[in-house]
C-alpha positions in Angstrom: -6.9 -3.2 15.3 -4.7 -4.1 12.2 -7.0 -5.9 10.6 -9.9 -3.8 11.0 -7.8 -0.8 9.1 -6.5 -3.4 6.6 -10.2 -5.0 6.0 -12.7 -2.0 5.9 -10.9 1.7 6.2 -7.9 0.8 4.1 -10.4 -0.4 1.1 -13.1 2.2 1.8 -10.1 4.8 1.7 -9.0 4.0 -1.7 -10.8 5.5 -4.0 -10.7 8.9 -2.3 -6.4 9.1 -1.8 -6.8 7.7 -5.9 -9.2 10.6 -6.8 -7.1 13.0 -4.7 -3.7 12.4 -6.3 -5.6 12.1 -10.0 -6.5 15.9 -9.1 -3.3 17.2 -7.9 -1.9 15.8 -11.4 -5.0 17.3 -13.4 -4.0 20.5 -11.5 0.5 20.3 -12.0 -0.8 19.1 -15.4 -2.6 22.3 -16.3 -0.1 24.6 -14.7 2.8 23.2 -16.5 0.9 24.1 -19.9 0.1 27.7 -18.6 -3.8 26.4 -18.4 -6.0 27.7 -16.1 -6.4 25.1 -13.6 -9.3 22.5 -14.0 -12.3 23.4 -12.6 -13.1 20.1 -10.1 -16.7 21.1 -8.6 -15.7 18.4 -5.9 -15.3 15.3 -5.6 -18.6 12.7 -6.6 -18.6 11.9 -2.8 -21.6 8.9 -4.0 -19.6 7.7 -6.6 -16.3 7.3 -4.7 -18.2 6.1 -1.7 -20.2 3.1 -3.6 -16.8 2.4 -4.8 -15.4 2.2 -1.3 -18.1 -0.2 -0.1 -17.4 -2.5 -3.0 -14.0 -3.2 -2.2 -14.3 -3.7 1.2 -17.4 -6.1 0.2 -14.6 -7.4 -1.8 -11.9 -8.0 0.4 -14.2 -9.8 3.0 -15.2 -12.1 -0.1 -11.7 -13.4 -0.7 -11.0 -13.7 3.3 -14.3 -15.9 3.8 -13.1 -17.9 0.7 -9.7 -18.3 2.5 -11.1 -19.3 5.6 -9.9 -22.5 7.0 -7.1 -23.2 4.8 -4.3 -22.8 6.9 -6.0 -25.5 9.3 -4.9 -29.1 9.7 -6.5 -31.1 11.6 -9.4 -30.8 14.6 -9.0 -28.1 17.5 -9.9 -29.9 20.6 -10.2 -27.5 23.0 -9.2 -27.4 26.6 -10.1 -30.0 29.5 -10.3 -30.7 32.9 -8.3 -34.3 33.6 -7.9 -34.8 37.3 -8.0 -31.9 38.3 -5.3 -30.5 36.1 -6.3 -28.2 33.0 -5.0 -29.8 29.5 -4.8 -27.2 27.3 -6.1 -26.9 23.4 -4.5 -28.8 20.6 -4.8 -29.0 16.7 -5.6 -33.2 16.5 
């Protein structure tokens, strides 16, 4: 369950949180100067969302370039040798 957070909602998430907090500053930012506040007509929902689906496109490139690296060896996996189960081992 981890993962799938960490490998396609965590990454598809980011840009929105990161346009959130950019407007909440825009916003402190303006009232601090005695400006009206900025007029946001909401957020470019495509824009963010193409964003989102990049880095998660992203993220699953460098994890299929990692894969097999922390191997050594060949998994052989489990057997039946009279009549007892030998479980799997890295070889």
């Amino acid at each position: 369950m981890i993962r799938l957070l960490l490998t396609f909602v965590l990454p598809l998430l980011v840009p929105f949180v990161l346009y959130g907090i950019w407007g909440i500053l825009k916003r402190r930012q303006a009232a601090a100067q005695g400006l009206p506040p900025p007029d946001l007509k909401g957020p470019p929902i495509v824009w963010l969302g193409l964003t989102g689906i990049m880095l998660v496109l992203l993220v699953l490139g460098g994890l299929s370039l990692q894969q097999g690296q922390g191997t050594v060896g060949h998994y052989q996996p489990p057997r039946v040798e009279g009549g007892r189960i030998i479980p799997g081992t890295m070889q």
